[in-house]
C-alpha positions in Angstrom: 13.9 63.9 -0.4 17.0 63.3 -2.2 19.5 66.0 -0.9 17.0 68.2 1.2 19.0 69.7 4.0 17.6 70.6 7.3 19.6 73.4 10.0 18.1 74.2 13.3 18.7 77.1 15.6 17.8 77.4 18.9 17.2 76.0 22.1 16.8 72.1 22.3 18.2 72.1 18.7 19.9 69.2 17.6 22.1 71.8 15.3 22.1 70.9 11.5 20.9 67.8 10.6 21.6 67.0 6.8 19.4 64.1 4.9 20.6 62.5 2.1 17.0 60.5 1.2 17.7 57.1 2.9 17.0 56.2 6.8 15.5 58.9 9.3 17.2 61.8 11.5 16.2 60.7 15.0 17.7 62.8 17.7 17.5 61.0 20.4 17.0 57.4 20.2 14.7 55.9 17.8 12.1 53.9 19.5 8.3 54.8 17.8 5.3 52.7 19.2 5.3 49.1 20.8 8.1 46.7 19.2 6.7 43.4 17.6 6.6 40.4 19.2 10.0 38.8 17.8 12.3 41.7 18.1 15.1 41.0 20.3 14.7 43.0 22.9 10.8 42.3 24.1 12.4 38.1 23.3 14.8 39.1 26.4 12.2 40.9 28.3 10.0 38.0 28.4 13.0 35.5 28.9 14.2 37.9 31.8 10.5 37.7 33.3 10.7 34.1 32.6 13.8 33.6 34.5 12.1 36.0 37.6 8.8 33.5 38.0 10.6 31.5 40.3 11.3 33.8 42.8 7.4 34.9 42.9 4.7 34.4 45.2 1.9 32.6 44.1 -0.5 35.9 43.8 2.8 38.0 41.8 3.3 35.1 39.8 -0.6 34.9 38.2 0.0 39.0 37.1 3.0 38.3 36.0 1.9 35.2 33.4 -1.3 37.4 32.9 0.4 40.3 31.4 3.3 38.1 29.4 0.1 36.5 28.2 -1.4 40.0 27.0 2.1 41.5 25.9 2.4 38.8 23.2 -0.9 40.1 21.6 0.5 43.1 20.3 -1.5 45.5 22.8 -1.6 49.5 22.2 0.9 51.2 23.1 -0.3 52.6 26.5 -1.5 49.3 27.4 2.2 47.9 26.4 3.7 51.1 28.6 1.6 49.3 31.7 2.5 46.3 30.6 6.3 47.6 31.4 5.4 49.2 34.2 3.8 45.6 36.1 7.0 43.9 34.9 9.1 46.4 36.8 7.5 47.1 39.4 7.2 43.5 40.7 11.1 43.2 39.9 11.8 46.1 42.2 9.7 44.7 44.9 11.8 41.0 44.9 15.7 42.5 45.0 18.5 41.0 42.8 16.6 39.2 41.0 14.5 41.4 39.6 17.3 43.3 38.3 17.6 41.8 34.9 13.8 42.2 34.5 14.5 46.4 35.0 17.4 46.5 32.9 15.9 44.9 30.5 12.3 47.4 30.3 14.6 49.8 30.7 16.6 48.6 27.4 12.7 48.5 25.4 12.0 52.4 26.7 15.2 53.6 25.6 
């Protein structure tokens, strides 16, 4: 792919894009699929959720160690998406501290 040149026109376009046979043209952001279970940002989601236990009812608390239990086995990526979605939505529901819980999901769906 050495030197292959790409222009778009059009709505949505992201205008020329030129590729000189190393690395990808994302437009974007470049997140593809669920990230494995030592990058850094899913490490600071799960020390973020970590962080939020003790401010959790008992019943909150079992979901949440649940899913940081499933998360770490690499699950598909809709499952992971849900995955997300628990962690958040329990953050939401306990205020300020939650907070660094949702930034942090929010950092892994770019």
């Amino acid at each position: 792919m050495s030197g292959d040149q790409y222009t778009q026109y059009g709505p949505g376009s992201i205008g020329k894009a030129e590729h000189g046979g190393s690395g990808d043209i994302v437009a974007g952001g470049k997140h593809v699929g669920v990230p494995q279970a030592g990058s850094p940002e899913l490490r600071k989601l799960l020390d973020e959720v970590r962080a939020m236990r003790p401010h959790l009812g008992e019943g909150d608390r079992a979901e949440v160690d649940a899913a940081m239990e499933e998360i770490a086995s690499n699950p598909s990526e809709g499952r992971f998406n849900k995955l997300l979605r628990t962690f958040s939505g329990i953050a939401a529901l306990i205020g300020e501290a939650g907070v660094p819980v949702i930034a942090a999901v929010k950092e892994l769906l770019g």
